[in-house]
C-alpha positions as CSV (number, residue, x, y, z in Angstrom):
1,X,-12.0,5.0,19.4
2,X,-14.4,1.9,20.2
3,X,-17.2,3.8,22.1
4,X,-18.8,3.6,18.8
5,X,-18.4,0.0,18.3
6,X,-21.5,-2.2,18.0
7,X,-22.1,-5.7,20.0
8,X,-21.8,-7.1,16.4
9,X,-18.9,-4.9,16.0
10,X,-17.3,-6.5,19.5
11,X,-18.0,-9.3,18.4
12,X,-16.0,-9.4,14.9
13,X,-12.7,-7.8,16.2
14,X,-12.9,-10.1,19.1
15,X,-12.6,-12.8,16.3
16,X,-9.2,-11.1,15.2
17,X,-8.1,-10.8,18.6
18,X,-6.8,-14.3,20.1
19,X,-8.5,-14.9,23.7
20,X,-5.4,-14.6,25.1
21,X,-4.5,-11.3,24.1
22,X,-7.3,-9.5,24.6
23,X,-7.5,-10.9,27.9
24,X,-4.5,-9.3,29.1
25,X,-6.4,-5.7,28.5
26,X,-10.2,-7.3,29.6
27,X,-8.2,-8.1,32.8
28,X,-7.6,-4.4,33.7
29,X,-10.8,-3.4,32.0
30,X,-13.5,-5.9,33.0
31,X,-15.4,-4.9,29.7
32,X,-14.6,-6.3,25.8
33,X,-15.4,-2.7,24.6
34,X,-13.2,-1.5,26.9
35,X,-10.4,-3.8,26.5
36,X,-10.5,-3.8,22.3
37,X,-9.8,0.5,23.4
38,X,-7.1,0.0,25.6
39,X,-5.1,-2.7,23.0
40,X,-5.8,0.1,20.3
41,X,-4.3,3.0,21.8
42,X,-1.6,0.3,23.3
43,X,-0.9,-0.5,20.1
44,X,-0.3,3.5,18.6
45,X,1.7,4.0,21.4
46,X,4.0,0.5,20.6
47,X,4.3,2.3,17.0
48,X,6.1,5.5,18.5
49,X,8.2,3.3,21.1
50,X,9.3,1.3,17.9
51,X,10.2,4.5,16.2
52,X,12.1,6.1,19.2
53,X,14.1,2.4,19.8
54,X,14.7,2.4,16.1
55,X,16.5,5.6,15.5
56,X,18.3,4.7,18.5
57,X,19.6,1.5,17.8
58,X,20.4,3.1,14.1
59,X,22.5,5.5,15.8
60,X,24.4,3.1,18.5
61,X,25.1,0.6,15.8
62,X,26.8,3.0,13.4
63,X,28.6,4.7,16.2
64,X,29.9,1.3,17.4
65,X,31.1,0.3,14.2
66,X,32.6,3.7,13.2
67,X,34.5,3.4,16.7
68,X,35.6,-0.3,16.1
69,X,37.0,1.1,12.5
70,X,38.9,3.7,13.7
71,X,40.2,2.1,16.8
72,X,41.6,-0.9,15.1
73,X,42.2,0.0,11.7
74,X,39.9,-2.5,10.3
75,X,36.8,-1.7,8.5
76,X,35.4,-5.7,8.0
77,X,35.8,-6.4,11.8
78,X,33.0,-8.5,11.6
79,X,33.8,-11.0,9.2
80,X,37.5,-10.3,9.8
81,X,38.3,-9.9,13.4
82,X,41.6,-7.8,13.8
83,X,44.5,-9.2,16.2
84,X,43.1,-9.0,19.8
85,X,39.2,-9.2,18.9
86,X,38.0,-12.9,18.9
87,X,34.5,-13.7,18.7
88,X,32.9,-15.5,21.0
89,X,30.6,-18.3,19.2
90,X,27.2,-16.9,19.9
91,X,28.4,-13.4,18.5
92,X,30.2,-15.6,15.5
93,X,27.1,-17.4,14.7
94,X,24.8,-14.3,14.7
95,X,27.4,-12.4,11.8
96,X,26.6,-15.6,9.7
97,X,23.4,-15.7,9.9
98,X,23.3,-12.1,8.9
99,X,25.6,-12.8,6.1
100,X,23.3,-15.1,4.7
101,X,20.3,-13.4,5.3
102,X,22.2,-10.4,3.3
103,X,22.6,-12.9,0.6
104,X,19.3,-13.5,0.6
105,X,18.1,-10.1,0.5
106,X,20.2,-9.4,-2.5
107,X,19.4,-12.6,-4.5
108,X,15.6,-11.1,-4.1
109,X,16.2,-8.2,-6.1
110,X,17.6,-10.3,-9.0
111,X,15.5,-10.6,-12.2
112,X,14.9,-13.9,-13.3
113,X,17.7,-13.7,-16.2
114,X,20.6,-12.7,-13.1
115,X,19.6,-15.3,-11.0
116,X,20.5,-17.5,-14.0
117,X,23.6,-16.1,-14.8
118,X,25.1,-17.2,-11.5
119,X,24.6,-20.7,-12.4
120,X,27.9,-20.2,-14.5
121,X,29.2,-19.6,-11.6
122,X,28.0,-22.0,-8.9
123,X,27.4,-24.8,-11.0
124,X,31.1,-24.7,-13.0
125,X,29.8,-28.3,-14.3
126,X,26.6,-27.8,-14.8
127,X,23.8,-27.4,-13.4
128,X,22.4,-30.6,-11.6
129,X,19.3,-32.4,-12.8
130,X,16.1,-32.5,-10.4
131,X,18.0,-30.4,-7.7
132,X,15.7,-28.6,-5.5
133,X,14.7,-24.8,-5.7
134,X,16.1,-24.1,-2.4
135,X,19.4,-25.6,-2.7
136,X,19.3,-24.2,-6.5
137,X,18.4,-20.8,-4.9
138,X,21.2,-21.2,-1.9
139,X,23.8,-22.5,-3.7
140,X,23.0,-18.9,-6.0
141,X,22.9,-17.1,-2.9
142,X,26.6,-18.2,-1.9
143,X,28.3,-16.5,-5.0
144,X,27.1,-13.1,-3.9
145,X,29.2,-11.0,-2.5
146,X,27.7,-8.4,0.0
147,X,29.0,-5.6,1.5
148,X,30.0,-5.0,5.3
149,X,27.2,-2.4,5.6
150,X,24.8,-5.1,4.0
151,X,25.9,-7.7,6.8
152,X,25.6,-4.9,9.8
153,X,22.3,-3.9,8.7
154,X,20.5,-7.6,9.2
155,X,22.1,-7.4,12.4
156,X,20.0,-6.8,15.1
157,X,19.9,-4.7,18.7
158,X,21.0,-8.5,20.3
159,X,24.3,-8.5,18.6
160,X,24.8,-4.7,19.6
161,X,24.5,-4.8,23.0
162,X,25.8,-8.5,23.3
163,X,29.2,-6.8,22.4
164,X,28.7,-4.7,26.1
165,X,28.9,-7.5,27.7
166,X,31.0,-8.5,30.4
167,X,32.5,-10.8,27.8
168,X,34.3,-8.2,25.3
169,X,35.4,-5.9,28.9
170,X,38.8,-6.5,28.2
171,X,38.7,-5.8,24.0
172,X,36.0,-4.1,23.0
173,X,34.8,-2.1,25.8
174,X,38.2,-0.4,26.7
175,X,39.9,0.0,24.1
176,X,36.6,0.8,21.9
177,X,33.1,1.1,23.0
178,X,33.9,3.4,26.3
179,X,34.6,6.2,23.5
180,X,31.3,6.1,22.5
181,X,29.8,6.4,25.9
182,X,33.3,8.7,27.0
183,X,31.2,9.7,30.4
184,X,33.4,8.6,33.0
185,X,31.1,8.2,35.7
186,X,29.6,4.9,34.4
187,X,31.0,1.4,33.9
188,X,30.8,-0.7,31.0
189,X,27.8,-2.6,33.3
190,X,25.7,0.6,33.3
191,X,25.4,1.2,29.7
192,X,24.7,-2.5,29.4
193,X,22.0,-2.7,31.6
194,X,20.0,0.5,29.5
195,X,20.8,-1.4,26.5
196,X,19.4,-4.6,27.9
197,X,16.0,-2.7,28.5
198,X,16.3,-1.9,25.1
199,X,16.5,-5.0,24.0
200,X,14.4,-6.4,25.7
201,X,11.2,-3.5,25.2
202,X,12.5,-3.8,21.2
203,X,12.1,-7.7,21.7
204,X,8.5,-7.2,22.9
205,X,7.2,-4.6,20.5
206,X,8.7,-6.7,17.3
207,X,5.7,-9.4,19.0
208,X,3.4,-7.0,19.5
209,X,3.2,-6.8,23.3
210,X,1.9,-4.5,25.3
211,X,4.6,-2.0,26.9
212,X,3.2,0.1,30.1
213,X,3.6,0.5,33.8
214,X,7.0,0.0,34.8
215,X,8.0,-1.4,31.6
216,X,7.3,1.9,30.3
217,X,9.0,4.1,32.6
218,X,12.3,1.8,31.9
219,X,12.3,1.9,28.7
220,X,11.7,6.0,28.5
221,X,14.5,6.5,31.2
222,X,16.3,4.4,28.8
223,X,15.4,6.3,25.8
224,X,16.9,9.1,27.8
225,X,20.1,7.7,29.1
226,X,21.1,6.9,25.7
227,X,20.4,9.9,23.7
228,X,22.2,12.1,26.3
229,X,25.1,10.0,27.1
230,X,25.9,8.4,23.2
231,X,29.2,10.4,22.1
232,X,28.8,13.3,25.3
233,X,31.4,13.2,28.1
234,X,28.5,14.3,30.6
235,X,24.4,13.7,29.8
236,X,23.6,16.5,27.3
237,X,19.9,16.8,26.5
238,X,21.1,18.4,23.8
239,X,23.2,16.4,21.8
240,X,23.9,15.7,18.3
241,X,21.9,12.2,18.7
242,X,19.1,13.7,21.1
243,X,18.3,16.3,18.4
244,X,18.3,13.3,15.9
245,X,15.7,11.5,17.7
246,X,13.6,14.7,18.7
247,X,10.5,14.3,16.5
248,X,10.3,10.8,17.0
249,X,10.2,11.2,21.2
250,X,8.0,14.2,20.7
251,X,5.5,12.0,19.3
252,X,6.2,9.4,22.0
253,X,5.5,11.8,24.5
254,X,2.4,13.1,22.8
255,X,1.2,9.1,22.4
256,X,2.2,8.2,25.9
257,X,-0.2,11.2,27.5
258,X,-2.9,9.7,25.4
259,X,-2.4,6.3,26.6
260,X,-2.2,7.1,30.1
261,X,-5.5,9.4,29.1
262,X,-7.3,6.3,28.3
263,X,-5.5,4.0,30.8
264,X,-6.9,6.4,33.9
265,X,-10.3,6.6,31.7
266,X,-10.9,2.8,31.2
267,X,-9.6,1.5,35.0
268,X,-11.9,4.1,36.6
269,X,-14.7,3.2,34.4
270,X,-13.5,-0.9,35.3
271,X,-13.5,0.7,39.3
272,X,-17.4,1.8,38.8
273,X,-18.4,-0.9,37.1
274,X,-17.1,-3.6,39.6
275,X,-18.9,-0.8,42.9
276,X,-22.5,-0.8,41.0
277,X,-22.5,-4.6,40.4
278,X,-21.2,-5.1,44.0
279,X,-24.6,-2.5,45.4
């Protein structure tokens, strides 16, 4: 992809690349060229990674809450906790933030005219002089009602995860979640730690980071470990949720060859480079 690049051409991108970043490719590259190819095919591979994870978290998450549901009668466990399930305040905090962001989300679509017409209904005594736009706009925000699957879906892979945690063993995991991971042969610790790779591979796409080496190797054998094992007694390749995510992996596999292609090309060019300035 940059083997056609100019010096001026180097030269600009560099400019939209921090030091910093780039560095972290020029390191393995010893070359600017070199390094702006490696970040680009890093960063197509990062795209399919973030489209496997995706679907994957879509599918855990609704399988989580569906289980919850059914399990304790309650659809609104979030906001309203059934008798046994108490939430601890990090987990609390998080569904509040996502209410409000929900809120948010919803007060954006409103035309002008509807965002006036809750005024009735936050202001019942009118509407107070010189207030500011974003209390004007919050105070809006806090008549709107919003859904259960409005709150769920500003929640992210933290929350989902943070609910296999050693913390909700006792609630959540065996009463709930161990149906939705019913393979006997693994703990509630297991399927935590896959998630935490998750997590934490999700955590560094959504900035942009580079994922390769081991980190990529985890986060495939996590990839894995989830599709077969979500909803199947034993690791079925073939599951409901592994044929979900099949075009998506497909094209992670297809973009991982490529990058290792490239990574194989570039370091052995880096290896000859560093021989003929060392004759």
């Amino acid at each position: 992809m940059s083997r056609n690049l100019t010096k001026a051409d180097v030269l600009a991108i560099k400019a939209l690349i921090s030091e910093e970043r780039l560095g972290t490719f020029r390191s393995i590259t010893h070359s600017d060229e070199d390094a702006i190819e490696l970040h680009q095919a890093s960063m197509l591979l990062s795209s399919s990674l973030m489209s496997v994870t995706g679907m994957l978290e879509i599918a855990m998450r609704n399988a989580v809450c569906n289980q919850i549901h059914q399990d304790y009668g309650v659809v609104d466990f979030l906001r309203a906790p059934p008798t046994g399930l108490h939430w601890h305040a990090l987990e609390k905090k998080k569904i509040d933030e996502a209410e409000a962001q929900a809120r948010r989300a919803a007060y954006s679509k409103l035309e002008t005219a509807q965002k006036e017409a809750l005024d009735a209904i936050a202001f019942p005594q009118g509407v107070p002089p010189n207030i500011k736009h974003s209390n004007l706009a919050k105070k809006r925000q806090a008549t709107i009602g919003v859904s259960v699957g409005q709150v769920i879906s500003q929640l992210t892979i933290f929350f989902w995860k943070r609910l296999f945690s050693e913390q909700y063993e006792p609630t959540l995991w065996k009463r709930s979640l161990k149906k939705v991971f019913p393979n006997k042969t693994y703990a509630r610790a297991d399927i935590a730690e896959q998630l935490e790779v998750l997590y934490q591979i999700r955590n560094r796409l959504a900035h942009h980071e580079p994922v390769y080496g081991t980190r990529l190797q985890k986060i495939v054998e996590a990839v894995d470990f989830i599709s077969s094992n979500l909803g199947s007694r034993r690791p079925d390749p073939e599951s409901a949720i592994a044929k979900f995510v099949l075009p998506h992996r497909e094209l992670l596999d297809s973009q991982i060859a490529i990058f290792q292609s490239t990574f194989t090309r570039l370091t052995s060019h880096s290896d000859q480079r560093a021989n003929d300035e060392n004759l």
